[in-house]
PAFIVEX-872577 format. One record per residue (C-alpha): residue number from 0; residue in one letter; x, y, z. Coordinates in pm, whole numbers, plus 32768, in hexadecimal, padded with zeros to 4 digits. Example, Ala and Ser with C-alpha at 12.3 -4.5 7.8 and 13.67 -1.06 7.14 Angstrom:
<pts>
0/a/84CE/7E3E/830C
1/s/8557/7F96/82CA
</pts>
This chain:
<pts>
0/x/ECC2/5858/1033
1/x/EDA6/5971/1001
2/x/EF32/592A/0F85
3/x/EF9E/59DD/10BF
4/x/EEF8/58EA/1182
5/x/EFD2/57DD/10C4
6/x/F103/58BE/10F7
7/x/F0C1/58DE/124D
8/x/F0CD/5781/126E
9/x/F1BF/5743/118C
10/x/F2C9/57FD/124B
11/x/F2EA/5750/1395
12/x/F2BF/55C5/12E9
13/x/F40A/5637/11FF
14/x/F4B5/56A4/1345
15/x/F449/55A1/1407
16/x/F4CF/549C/12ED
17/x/F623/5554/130F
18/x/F61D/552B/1485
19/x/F600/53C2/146F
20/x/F6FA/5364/1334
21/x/F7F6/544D/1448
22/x/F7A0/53A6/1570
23/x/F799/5243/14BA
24/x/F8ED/52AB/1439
25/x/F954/52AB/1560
26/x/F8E6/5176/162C
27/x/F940/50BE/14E0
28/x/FABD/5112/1508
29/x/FA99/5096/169F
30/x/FA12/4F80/1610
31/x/FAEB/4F21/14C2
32/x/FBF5/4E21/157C
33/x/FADC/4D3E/1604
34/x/FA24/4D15/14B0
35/x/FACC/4BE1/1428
36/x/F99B/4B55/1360
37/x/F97D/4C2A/1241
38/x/F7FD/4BD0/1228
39/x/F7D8/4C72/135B
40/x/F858/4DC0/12BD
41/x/F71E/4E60/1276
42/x/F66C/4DDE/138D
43/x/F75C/4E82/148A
44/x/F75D/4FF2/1396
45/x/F5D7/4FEC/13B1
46/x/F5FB/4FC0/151F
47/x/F6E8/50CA/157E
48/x/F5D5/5191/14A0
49/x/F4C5/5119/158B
50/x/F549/517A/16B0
51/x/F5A3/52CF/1639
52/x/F456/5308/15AA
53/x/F3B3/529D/1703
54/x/F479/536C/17C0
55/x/F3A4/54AD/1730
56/x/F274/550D/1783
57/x/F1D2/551E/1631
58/x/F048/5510/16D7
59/x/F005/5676/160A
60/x/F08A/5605/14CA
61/x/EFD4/54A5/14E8
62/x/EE65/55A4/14F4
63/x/EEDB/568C/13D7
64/x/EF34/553F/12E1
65/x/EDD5/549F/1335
66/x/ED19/55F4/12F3
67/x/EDC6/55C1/1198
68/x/ED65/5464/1159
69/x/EEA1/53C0/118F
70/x/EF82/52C6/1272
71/x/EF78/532B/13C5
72/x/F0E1/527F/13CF
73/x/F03A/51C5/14DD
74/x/F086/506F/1466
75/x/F1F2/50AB/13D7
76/x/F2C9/4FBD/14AB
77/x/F32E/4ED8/139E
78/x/F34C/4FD0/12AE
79/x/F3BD/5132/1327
80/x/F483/51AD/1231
81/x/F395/511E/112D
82/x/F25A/51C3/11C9
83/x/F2CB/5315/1224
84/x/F34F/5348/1076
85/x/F211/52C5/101D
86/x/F153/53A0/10CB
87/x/F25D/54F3/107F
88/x/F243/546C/0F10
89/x/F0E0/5483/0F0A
90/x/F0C8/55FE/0FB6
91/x/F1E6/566B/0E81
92/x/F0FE/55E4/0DAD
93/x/EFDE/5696/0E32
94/x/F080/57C4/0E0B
95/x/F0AA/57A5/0CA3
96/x/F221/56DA/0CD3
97/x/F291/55AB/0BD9
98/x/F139/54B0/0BC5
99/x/F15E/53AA/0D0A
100/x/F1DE/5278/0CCE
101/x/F1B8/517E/0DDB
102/x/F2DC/508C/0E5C
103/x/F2C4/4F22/0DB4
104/x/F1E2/4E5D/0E94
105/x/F2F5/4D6B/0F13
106/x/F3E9/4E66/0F85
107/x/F2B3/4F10/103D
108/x/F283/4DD4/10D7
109/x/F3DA/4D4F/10FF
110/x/F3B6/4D7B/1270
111/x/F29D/4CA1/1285
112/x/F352/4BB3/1198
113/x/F475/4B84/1260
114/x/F3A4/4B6C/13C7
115/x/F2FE/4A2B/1321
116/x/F402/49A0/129F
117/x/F4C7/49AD/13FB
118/x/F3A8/492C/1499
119/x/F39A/4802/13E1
120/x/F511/47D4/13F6
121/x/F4E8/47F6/1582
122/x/F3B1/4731/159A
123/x/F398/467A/1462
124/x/F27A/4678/136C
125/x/F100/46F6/13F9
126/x/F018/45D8/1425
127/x/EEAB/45F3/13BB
128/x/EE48/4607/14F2
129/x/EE60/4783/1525
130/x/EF09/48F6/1499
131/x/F00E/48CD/15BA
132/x/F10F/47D4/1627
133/x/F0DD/4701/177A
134/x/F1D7/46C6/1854
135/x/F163/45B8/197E
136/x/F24E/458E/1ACD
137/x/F27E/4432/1AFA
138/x/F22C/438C/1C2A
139/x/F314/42A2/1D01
140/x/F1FA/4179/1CAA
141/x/F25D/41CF/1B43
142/x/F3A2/4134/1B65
143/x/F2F1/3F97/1B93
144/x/F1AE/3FFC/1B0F
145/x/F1EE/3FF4/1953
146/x/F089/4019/196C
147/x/F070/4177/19BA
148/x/F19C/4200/18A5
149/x/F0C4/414E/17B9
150/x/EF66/41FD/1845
151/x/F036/4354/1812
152/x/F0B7/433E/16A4
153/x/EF4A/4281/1651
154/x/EEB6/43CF/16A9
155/x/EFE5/44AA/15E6
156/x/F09A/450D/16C8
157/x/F1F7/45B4/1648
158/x/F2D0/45BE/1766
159/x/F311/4510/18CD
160/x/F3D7/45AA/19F9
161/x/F4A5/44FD/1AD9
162/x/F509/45B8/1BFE
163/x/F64A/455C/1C79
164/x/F5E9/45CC/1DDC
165/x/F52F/447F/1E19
166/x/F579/42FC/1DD4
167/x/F6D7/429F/1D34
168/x/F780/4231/1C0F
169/x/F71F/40D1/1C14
170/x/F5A6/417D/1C20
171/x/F60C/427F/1B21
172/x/F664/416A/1A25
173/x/F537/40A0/1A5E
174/x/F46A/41C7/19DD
175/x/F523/4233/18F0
176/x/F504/40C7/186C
177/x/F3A3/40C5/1896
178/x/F34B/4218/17EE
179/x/F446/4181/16AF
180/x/F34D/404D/1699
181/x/F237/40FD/1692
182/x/F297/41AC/1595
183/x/F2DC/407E/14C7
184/x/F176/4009/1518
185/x/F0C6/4128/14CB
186/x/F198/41F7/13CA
187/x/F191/432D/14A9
188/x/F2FC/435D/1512
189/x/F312/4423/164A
190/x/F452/451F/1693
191/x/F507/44D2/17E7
192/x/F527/4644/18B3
193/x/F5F1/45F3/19FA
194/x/F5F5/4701/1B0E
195/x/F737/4727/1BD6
196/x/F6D4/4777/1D5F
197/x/F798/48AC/1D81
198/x/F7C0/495B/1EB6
199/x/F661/492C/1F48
200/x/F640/49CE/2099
201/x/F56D/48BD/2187
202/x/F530/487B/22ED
203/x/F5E1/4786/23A1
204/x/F5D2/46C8/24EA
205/x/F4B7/4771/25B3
206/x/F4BF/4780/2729
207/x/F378/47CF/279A
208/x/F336/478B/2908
209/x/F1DE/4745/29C0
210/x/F0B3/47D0/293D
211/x/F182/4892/285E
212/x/F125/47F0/26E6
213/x/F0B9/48F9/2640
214/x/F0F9/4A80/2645
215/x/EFE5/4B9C/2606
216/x/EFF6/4CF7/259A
217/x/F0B0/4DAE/26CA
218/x/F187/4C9D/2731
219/x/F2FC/4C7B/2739
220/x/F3DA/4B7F/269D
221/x/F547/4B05/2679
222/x/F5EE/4ADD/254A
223/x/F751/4A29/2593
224/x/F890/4A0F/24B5
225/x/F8D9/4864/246C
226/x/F927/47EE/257E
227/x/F8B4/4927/268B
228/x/F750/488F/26E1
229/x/F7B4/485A/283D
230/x/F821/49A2/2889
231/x/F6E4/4A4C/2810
232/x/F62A/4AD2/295E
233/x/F5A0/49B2/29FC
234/x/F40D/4A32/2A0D
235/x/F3FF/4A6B/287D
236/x/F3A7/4982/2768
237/x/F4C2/496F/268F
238/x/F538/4902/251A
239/x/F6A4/48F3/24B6
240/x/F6E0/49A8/2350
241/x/F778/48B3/225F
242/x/F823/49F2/219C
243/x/F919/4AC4/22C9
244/x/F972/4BC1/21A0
245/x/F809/4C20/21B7
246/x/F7DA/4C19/232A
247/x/F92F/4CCD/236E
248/x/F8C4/4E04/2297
249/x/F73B/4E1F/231D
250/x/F71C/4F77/23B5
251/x/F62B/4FEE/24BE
252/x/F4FE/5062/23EE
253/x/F544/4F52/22D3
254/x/F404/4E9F/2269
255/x/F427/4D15/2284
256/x/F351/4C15/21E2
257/x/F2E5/4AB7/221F
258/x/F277/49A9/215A
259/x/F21A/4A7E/2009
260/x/F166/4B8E/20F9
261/x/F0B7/4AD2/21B6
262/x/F153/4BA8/22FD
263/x/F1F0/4CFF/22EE
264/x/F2B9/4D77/2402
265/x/F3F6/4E88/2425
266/x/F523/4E92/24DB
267/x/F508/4F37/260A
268/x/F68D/4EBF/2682
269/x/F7B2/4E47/2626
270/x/F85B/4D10/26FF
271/x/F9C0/4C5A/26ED
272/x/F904/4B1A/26AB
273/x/F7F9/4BB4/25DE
274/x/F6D4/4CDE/25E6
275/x/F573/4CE0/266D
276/x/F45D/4D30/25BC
277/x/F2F2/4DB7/25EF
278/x/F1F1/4D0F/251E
279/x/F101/4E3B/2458
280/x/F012/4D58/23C7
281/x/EFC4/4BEE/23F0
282/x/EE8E/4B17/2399
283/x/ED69/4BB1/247C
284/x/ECD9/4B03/257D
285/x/EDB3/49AE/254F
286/x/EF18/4A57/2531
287/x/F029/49B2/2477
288/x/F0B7/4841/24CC
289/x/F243/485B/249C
290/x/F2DB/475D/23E0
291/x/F3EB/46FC/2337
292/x/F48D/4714/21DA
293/x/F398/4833/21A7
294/x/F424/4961/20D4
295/x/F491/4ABA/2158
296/x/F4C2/4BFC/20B4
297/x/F591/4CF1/2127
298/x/F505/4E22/2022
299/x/F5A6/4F57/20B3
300/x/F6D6/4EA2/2103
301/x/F830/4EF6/2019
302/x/F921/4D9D/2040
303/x/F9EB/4CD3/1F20
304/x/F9B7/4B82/1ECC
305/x/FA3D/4AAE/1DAF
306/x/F905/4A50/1CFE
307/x/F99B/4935/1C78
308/x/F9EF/486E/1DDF
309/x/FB1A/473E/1E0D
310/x/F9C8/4665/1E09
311/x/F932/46C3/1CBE
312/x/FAA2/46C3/1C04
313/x/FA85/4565/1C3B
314/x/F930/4552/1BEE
315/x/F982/45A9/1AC5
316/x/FA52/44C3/1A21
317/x/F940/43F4/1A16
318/x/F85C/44FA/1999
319/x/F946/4546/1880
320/x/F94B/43E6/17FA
321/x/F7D1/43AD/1841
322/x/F6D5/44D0/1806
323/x/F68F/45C0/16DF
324/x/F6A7/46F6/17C1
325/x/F708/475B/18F3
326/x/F659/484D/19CF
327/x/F724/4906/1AAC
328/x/F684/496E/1C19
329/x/F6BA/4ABF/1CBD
330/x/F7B6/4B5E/1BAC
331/x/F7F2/4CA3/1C00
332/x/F8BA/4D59/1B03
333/x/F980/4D3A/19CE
334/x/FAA1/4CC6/1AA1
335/x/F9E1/4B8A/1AEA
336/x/F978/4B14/197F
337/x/FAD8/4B2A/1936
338/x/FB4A/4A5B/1A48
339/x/FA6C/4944/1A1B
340/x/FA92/4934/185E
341/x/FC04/4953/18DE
342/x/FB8B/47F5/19B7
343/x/FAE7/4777/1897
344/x/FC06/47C0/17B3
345/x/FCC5/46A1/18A1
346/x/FBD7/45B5/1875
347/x/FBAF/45AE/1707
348/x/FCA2/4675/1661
349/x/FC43/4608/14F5
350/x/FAB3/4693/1529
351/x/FA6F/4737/164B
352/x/F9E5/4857/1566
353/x/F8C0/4764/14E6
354/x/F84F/4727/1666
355/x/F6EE/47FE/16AE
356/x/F734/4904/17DA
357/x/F5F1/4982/18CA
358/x/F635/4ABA/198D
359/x/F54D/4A95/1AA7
360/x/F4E6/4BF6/1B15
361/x/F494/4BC5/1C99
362/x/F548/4D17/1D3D
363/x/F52D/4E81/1D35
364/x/F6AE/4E84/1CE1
365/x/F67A/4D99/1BBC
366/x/F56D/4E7D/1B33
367/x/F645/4F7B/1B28
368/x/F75B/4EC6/1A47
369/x/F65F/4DF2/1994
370/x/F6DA/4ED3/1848
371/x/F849/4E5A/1855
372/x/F809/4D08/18C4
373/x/F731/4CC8/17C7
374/x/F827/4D65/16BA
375/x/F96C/4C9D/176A
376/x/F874/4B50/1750
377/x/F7B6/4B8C/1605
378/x/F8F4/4BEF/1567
379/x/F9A1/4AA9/1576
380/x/F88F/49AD/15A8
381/x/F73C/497F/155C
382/x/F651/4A11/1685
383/x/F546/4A62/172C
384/x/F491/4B32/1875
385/x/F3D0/4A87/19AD
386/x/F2F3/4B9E/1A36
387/x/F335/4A9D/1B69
388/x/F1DE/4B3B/1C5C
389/x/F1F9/4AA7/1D74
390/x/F343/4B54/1E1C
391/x/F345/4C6B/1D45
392/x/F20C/4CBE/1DCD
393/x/F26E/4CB6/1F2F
394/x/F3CE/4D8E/1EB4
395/x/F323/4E81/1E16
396/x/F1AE/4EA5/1EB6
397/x/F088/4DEF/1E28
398/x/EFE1/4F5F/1DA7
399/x/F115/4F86/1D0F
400/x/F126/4E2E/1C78
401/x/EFE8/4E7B/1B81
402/x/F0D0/4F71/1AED
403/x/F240/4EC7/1AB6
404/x/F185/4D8F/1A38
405/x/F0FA/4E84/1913
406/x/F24C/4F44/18D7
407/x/F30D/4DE1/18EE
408/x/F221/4D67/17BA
409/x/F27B/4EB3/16F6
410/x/F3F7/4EA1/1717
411/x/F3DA/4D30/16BA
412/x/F32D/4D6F/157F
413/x/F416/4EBB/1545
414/x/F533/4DC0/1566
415/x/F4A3/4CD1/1485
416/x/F4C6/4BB9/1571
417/x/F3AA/4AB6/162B
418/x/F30B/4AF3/175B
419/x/F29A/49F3/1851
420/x/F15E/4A63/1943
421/x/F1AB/497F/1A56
422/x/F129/497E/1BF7
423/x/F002/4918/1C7D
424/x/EF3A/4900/1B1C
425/x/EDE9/4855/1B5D
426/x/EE79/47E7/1CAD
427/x/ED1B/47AF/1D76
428/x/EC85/4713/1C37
429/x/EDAE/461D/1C39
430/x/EDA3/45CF/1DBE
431/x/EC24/45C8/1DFB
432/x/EBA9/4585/1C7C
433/x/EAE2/46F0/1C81
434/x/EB46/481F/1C15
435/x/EB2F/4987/1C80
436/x/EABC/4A75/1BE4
437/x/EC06/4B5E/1C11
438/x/ECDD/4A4E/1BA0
439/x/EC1F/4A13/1A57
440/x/EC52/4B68/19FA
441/x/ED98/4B70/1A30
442/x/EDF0/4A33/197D
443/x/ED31/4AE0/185A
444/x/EE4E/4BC5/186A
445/x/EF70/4ADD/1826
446/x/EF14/4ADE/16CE
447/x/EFD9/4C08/168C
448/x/F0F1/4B15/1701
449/x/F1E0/4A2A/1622
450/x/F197/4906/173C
451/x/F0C9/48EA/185A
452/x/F142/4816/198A
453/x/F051/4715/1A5A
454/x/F0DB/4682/1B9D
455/x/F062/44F2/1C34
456/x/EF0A/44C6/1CE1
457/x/EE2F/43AF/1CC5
458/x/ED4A/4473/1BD7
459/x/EE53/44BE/1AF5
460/x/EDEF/440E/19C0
461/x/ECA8/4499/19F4
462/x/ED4B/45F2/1A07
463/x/EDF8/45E0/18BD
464/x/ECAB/45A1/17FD
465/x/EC03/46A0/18BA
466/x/ED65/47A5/184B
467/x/ED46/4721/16D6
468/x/EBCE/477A/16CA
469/x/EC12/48D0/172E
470/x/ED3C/493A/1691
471/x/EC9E/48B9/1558
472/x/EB9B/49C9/1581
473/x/EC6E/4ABB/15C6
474/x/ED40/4AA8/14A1
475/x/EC2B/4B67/13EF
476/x/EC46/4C7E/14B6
477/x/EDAA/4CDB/151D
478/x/EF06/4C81/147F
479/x/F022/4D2A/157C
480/x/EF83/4E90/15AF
481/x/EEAD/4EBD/146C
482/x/ED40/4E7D/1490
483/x/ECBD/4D6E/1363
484/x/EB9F/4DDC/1302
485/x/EAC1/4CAD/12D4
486/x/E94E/4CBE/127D
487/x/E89C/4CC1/13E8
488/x/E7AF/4BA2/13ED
489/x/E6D4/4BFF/154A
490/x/E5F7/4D13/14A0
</pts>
């Protein structure tokens, strides 16, 4: 290999390193009044550097570094800084420069350090049982049944949810009382998450006249304001909208979703009480029943809503005196996090910085501002991401999905804080007791994850041995992006 080969390459990694120490500059200084936990410091300088360094295309440099035999910088998200000297350090020294001398191991590493160590301060310590955390939702049986807290942290599991859109307080307390004694019995503590409702968009009453129960691709439908149901035309089935904000803004050519996708339709009018919509797709053959308390998405639709709603500020003083973390549904932007620490704050003024804070990403909007959420939350508190599936999925497009669920993971890990792989994991295997085939594969996946989140069915328990098994083979082969290289054992 010729030194002007090296050179060559040389040149555009040294002016790609001063690109990013510019640009991280910069985002750094945005960020400075926000960063109140000085062990977040570094975390937050190599993240402004990761999102500078993504934001060029460095696909010809990445083929010119392998042709010499070194990092592809592929696999730098914990470490950019770090990686791209290393690999600048070695060229120089290929060139006849000062001999390379390679960064101490544990400031190479410190990135990976400080992701585990947040994890376990989120989740607590990892159990045997697997390479990544579980986190179980508990159902409303778990409130009078100790039995089944007890099953859960007999199998390791780390972490239970509560979601404060079902039962009550009364309920809340029972399993939060339950999940404490089992941990006495069994000496596997398990961390309280509770999820505030938020804003969720849902169907409510349903008129839906004779013969008219279900709608098929083709067909109109109503969708009323609160209240508007019976001024909806007379010969359509139609839902009232629980959220008017939403409703108000839909446009003519908006896209509208029920019940996690399930139906697609768009606006084809607008209407005092409401609009009417034409359903695009719908199950085949069978159409769709309408029911109640099913979500809606309104993804091309612009409208403001405090994320943090009258009903979850007073959700919250329980949660605040009750549960480890918080997670907080539907936050949108920076704006959001602030207001609800600003809640917490009220509620326990002495330690409100020592409570765990989930952004759950469901929204195209909140993808957008995931950076400076997660800098206005991780700067304060300890925290962690939800790649929350199931609506994102439906806000964003489910092709689409496959690829935020990947870039999610990477600025996670280029924050330095946990990631939870929640919706729909294993979800036939836990209803029916057998798995598919697509599922499998992509619970395999969640090991790249800090946590991975299982929701109730009556196969549940079965589920969790079945998610242990395999994420304890895949630990061999992947940690967050870089392949493990494991002997292979099938040939």
């Amino acid at each position: 290999m010729t030194g002007t080969a090296i050179a060559d390459t040389l040149s555009p990694l040294e002016a790609l390193r001063s690109q990013v120490a510019a640009g991280a500059a910069t985002i750094l200084e945005g960020w400075a009044p926000v960063i109140r936990r000085p062990e977040f410091a570094d975390s937050a300088a190599n993240f402004a550097a990761y999102l500078t360094f993504r934001r060029q295309d460095i696909r010809p440099l990445q083929r010119q570094l392998v042709r010499l035999g070194l990092s592809s910088l592929g696999r730098a998200e914990a470490r950019v800084t770090a990686e791209l000297d290393a690999v600048a350090a070695m060229l120089r020294a290929a060139l006849g420069g000062a001999p390379f001398q390679p960064v101490p191991a544990d400031r190479f590493y410190a990135g990976e350090t400080a992701i585990a160590r947040r994890a376990e301060q989120m989740f607590g310590p990892l159990s045997v049982h697997s390479p990544v955390r579980l986190m179980v939702t508990l159902p409303s049986q778990a409130a009078d049944d100790p039995g089944f807290a007890r099953d859960l942290a007999g199998l390791g599991v780390e972490a239970v949810r509560i979601n404060c859109a079902h039962d009550d307080e009364a309920a809340w307390t029972r399993m939060i009382g339950n999940a404490a004694a089992a941990g006495q019995q069994t000496g596997q503590r398990m961390k309280i998450f509770m999820d505030l409702a938020g804003p969720k968009i849902r169907t409510g009453a349903l008129r839906l006249g004779k013969g008219r129960k279900r709608v098929f691709r083709g067909d109109d439908m109503a969708v009323a304001l609160p209240g508007q149901l019976d001024a909806a035309p007379g010969g359509l089935p139609a839902a009232e909208c629980t959220l008017p904000e939403a409703l108000a803004a839909a446009q003519p050519g908006q896209r509208v979703f029920l019940d996690d996708g399930k139906v697609a339709a768009e606006v084809i009018r607008r209407e005092d009480w409401g609009a009417v919509l034409r359903v695009t797709n719908a199950p085949e053959g069978k159409g769709y029943k309408l029911k109640p308390e099913k979500g809606m998405n309104f993804p091309d639709t612009d409208f403001a809503t405090p994320a943090l709603t009258r009903e979850d500020r007073e959700t919250l003083r329980f949660v605040a005196r009750h549960a480890d973390a918080v997670q907080f549904s539907f936050v949108q932007d920076a704006q959001d996090v602030c207001e609800l620490q600003a809640a917490l704050a009220q509620e326990r003024p002495d330690d409100w910085q020592e409570m765990g804070l989930v952004l759950k990403i469901e929204t195209a909007r909140a993808v957008r501002n995931l950076p400076e959420m997660l800098v206005q939350a991780a700067g304060s508190q300890p925290a962690a991401i939800m790649i929350a599936r199931g609506d994102l999925a439906v806000e964003i497009g489910f092709a689409r999905m496959a690829e935020m669920q990947e870039e999610i993971l990477w600025l996670g890990e280029a924050a330095q804080v946990p990631v939870i792989w929640a919706t729909q994991v294993l979800e036939s295997y836990l209803k029916s007791g057998l798995p598919s085939r697509g599922e499998m594969t992509d619970a395999a996946m969640a090991a790249r994850a800090e946590c991975v989140m299982l929701n109730k069915g009556p196969y549940l328990l079965n589920g969790i041995a079945e998610l242990d098994r395999l994420l304890d083979r895949m630990r061999g082969h992947i940690n967050k992006k870089t392949p493990q290289l494991r002997p292979l054992q099938s040939w």
